[in-house]
C-alpha positions as CSV (number, residue, x, y, z in Angstrom):
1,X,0.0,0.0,0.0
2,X,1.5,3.4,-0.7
3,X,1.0,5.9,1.3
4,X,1.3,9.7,0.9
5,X,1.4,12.5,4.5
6,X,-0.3,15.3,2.7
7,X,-2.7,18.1,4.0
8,X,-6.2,17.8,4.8
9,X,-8.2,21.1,5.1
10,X,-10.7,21.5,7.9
11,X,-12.4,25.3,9.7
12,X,-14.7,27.1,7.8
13,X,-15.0,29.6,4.4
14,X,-12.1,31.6,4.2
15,X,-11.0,30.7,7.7
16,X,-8.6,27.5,6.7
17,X,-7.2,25.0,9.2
18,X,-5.0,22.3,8.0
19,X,-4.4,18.6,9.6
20,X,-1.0,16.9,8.5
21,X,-2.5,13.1,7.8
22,X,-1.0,9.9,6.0
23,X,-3.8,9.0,3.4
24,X,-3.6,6.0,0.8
25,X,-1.8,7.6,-2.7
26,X,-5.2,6.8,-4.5
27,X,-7.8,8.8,-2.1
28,X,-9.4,11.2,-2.1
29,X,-8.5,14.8,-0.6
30,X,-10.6,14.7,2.4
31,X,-11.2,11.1,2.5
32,X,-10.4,9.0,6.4
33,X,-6.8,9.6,7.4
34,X,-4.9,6.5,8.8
35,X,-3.4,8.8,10.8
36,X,-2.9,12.3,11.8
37,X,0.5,13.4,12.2
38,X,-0.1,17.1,13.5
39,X,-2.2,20.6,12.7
40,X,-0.9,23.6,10.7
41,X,-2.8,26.8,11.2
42,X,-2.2,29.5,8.9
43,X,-4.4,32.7,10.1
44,X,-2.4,32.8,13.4
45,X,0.4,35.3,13.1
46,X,3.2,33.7,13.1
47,X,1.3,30.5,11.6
48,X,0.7,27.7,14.3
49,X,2.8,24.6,13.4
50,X,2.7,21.1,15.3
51,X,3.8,18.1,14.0
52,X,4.8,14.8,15.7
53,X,8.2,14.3,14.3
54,X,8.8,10.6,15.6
55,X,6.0,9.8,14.1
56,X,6.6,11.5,10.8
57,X,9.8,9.8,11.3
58,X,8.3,6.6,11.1
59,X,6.1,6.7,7.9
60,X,9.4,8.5,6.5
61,X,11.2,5.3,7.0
62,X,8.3,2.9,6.0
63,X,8.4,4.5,2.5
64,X,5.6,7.5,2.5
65,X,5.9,10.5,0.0
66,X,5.7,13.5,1.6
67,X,4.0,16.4,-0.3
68,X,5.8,19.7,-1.3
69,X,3.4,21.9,1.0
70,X,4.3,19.2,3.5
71,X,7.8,19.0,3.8
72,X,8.3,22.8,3.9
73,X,5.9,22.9,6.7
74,X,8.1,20.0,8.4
75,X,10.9,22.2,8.0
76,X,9.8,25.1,9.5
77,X,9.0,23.5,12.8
């Protein structure tokens, strides 16, 4: 099964919250996570970052693709 950690956007119109989740490749955007790695909140100034990097550690080392949006967010915290 490949696996992708990849953003999945929750909060309301125009007010964006973000959860950092590992989803199958194949689904959908907002489909069920198997699991959520963190939150990223970009309306808070500076933008509230939390991620569980042993975690992200792990799926790293299994063999998940991280997004773009992802892994610059990663680096940042």
């Amino acid at each position: 099964m490949s696996v992708k950690i990849r953003l999945k956007r929750i909060g309301t119109k125009k007010k964006p919250h973000f959860k950092i989740v590992v989803c199958d490749l194949h689904a959908t955007k907002n489909s069920n996570a198997i699991e959520e790695l963190g939150f990223y909140n970009p309306s808070n100034n500076p933008p509230a970052i939390k991620v569980n990097k042993e975690r992200v550690n792990y799926w790293l080392g299994v063999g998940a693709e991280v997004s773009d949006t992802v892994k610059s967010i990663i680096s940042k915290a």
